[in-house]
C-alpha positions as a Markdown table, in Angstrom:
| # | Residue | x | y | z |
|---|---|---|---|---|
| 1 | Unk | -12.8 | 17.7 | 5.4 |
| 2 | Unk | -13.2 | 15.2 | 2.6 |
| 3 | Unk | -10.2 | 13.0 | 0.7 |
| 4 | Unk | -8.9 | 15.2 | -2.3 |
| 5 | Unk | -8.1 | 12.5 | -4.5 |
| 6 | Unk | -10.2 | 8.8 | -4.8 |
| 7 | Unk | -6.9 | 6.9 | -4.9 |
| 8 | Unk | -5.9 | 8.0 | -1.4 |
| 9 | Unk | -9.4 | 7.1 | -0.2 |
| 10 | Unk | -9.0 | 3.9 | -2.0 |
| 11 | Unk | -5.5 | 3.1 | -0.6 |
| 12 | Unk | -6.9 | 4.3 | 2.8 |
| 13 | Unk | -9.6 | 1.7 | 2.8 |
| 14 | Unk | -7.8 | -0.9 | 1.1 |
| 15 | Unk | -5.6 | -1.0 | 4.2 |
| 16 | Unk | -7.8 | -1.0 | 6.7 |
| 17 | Unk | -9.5 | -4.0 | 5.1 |
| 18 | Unk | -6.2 | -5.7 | 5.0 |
| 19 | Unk | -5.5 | -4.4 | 8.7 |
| 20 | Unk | -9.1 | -5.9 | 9.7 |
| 21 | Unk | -8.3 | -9.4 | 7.7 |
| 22 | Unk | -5.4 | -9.6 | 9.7 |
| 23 | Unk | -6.5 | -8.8 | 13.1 |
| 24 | Unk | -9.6 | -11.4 | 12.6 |
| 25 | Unk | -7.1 | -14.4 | 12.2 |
| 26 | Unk | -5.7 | -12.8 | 15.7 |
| 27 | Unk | -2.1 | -11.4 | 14.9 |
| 28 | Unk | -0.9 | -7.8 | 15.8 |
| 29 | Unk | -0.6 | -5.5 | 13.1 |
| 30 | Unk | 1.7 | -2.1 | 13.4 |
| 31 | Unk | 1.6 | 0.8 | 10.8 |
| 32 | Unk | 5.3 | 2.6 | 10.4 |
| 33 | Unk | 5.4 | 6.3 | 11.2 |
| 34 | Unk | 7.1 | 7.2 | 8.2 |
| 35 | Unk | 5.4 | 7.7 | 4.7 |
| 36 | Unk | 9.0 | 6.7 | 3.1 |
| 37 | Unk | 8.6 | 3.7 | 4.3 |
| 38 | Unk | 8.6 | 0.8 | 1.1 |
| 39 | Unk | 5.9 | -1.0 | 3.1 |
| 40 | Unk | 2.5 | -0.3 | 4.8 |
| 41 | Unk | 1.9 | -2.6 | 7.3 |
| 42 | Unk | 3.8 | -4.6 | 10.2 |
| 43 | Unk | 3.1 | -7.9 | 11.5 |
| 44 | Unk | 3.4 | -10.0 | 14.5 |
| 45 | Unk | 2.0 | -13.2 | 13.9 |
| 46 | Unk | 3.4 | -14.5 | 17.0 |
| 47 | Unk | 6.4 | -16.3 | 15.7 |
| 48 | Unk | 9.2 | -14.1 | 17.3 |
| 49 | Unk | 9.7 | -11.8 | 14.3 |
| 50 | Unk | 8.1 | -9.2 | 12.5 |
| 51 | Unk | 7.1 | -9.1 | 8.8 |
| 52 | Unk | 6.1 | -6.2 | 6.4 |
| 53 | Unk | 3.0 | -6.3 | 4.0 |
| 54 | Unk | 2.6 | -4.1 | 1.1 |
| 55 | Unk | -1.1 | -3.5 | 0.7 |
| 56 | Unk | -2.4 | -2.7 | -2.9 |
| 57 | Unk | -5.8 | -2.4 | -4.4 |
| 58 | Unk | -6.5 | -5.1 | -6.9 |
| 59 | Unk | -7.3 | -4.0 | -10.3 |
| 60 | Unk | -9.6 | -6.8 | -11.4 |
| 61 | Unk | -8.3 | -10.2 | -10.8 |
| 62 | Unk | -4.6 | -8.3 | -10.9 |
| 63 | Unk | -2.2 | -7.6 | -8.4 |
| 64 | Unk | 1.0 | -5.4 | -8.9 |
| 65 | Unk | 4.2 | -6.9 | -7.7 |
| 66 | Unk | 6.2 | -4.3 | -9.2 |
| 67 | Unk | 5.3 | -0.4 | -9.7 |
| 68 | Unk | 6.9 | 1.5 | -12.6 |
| 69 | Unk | 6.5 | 5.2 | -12.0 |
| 70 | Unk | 9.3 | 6.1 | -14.7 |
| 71 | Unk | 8.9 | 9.3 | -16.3 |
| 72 | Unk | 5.5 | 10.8 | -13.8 |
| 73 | Unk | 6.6 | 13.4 | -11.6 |
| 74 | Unk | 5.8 | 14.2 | -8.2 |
| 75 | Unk | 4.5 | 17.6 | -8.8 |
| 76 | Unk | 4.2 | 20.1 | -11.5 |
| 77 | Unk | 7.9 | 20.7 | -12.6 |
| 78 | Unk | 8.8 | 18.3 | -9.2 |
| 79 | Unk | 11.5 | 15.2 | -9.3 |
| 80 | Unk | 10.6 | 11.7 | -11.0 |
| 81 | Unk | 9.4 | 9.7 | -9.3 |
| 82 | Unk | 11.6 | 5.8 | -8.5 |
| 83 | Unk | 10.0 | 2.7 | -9.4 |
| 84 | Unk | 9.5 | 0.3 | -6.6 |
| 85 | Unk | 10.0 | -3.6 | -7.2 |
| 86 | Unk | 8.6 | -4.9 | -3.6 |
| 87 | Unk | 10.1 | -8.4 | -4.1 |
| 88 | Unk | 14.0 | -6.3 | -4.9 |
| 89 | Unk | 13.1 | -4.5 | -1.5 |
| 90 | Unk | 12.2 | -8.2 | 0.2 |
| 91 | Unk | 8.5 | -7.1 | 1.6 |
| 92 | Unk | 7.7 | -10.1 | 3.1 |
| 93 | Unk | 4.1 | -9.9 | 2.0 |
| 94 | Unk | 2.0 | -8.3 | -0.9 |
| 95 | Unk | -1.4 | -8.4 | 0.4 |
| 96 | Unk | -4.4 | -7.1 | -2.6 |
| 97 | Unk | -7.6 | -6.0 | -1.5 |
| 98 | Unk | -9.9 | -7.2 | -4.1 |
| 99 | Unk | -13.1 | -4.2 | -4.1 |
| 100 | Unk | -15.8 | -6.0 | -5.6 |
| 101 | Unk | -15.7 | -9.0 | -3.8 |
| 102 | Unk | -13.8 | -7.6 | -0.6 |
| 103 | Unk | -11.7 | -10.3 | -0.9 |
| 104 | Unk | -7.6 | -10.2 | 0.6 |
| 105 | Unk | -5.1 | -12.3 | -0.8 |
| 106 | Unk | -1.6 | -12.6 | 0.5 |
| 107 | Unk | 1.7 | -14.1 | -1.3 |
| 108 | Unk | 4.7 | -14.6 | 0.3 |
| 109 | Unk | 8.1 | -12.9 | -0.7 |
| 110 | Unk | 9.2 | -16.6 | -2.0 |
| 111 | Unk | 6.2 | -16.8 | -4.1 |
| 112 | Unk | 5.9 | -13.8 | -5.9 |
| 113 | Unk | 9.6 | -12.8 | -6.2 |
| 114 | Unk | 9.6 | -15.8 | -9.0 |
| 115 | Unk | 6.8 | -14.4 | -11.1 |
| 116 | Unk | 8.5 | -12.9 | -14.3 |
| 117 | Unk | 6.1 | -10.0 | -14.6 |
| 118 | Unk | 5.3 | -6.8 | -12.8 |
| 119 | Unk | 1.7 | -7.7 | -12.1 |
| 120 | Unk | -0.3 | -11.1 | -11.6 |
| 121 | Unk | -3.8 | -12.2 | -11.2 |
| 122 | Unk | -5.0 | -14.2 | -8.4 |
């Protein structure tokens, strides 16, 4: 079987690359079992609590803090889909997985919760 669309086979890899960055600087990383879930990744670095990462697949330099999916619909004739503002939802991380270099950046929730636009370049 082969991926049906090329952003799921984009998001699929981008996350594994951001799985393998963090595994290399020797923290555990847990995936959550539910596909509702505002975040993609779990980590324990080790300091007696567990953060959440929200990977995304740099466009460019440019990272997207904030996702406006007003007005697209799930499906054909299906509900609209919400918007998602990670820093509202408190994701402790956005992590963006840059393709051409194969790069990861991470910012922290205190960081990029202050930047007044819904994306950013690194």
């Amino acid at each position: 079987m082969t991926y049906k669309t090329s952003s799921n086979r984009s998001g699929d890899l981008s996350e594994l690359k951001v799985m393998t960055d963090i595994i290399e600087k020797g923290w555990l990383v847990s995936v959550p079992h539910s596909r509702d879930s505002p975040y993609d990744l779990i980590v324990d670095r080790g300091e007696g609590a567990f953060e959440t990462v929200q990977v995304k697949t740099m466009c460019g330099n440019s990272i997207a803090k904030r996702v406006n999916r007003q007005g697209s619909s799930v499906s054909d004739g299906g509900k609209t889909r919400n918007s998602i503002d990670y820093a509202e939802l408190r994701i402790d991380w956005l992590a963006g997985y840059q393709r051409h270099t194969g790069k990861v950046f991470f910012y922290r929730l205190e960081n990029y919760s202050k930047i007044p636009t819904d994306t950013f370049s690194v």
